[in-house]
SEMARLO-402730 format. One record per residue (C-alpha): y, x, z; residue in one letter. Coordinates in steps of 0.2 Angstrom, whole numbers, padded with zeros to 4 digits, always signed. Layout:
<torbas>
YXZA ...
</torbas>
This chain:
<torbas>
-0265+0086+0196X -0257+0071+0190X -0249+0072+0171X -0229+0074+0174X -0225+0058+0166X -0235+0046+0178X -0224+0055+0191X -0208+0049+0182X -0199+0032+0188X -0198+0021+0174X -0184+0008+0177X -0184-0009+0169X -0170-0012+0158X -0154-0024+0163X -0157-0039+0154X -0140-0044+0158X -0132-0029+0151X -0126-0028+0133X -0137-0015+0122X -0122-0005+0118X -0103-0002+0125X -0088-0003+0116X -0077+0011+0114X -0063+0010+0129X -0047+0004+0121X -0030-0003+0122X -0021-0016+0112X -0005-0015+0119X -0004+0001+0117X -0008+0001+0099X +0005-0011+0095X +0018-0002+0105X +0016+0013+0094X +0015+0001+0077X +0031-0006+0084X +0040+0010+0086X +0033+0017+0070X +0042+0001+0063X +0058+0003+0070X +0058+0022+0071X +0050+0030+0055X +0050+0045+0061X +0040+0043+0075X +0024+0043+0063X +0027+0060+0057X +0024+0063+0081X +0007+0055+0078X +0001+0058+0061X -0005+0076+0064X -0019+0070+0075X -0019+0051+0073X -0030+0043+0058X -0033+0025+0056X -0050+0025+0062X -0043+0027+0080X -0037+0010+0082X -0047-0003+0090X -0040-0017+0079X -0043-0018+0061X -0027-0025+0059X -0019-0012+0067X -0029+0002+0058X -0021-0007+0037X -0003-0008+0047X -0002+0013+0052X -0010+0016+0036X +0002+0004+0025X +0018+0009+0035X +0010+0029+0033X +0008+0026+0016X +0026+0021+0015X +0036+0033+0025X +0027+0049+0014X +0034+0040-0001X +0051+0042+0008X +0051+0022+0008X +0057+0014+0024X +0042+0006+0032X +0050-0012+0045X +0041-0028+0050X +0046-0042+0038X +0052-0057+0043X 
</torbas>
């Protein structure tokens, strides 16, 4: 009897196809909740129980809900400048 692993099919791999996937995201949903912690600062206090930085897709996004967190625990009032 053949050994098991000459029994297996071995595919080639997709040259096409990137060697990794990116994690699924969604930019305007990031700045839609950046935009109504910055007009609303209480809506962080909804999200930062389970929300940290490291789940936006943006690096941007991820130093504005940390700054404007930062902010809003000091009892400062964290708004877009102009």
């Amino acid at each position: 009897m053949a050994p098991l692993d000459s029994k297996v099919l071995k595919l080639a791999p997709d040259q096409g196809a990137p060697p990794f996937r990116s994690a699924p995201h969604n930019i305007e949903a990031e700045q839609s909740l950046l935009g109504a912690i910055l007009v609303n600062n209480d809506a962080f206090y909804r999200v930062s129980d389970f929300l940290e930085p490291k789940h936006f897709f943006e690096p941007i996004h991820q130093t504005i809900y940390e700054t404007s967190g930062s902010l809003v625990r000091m009892g400062k009032v964290a708004t877009r400048s102009r």
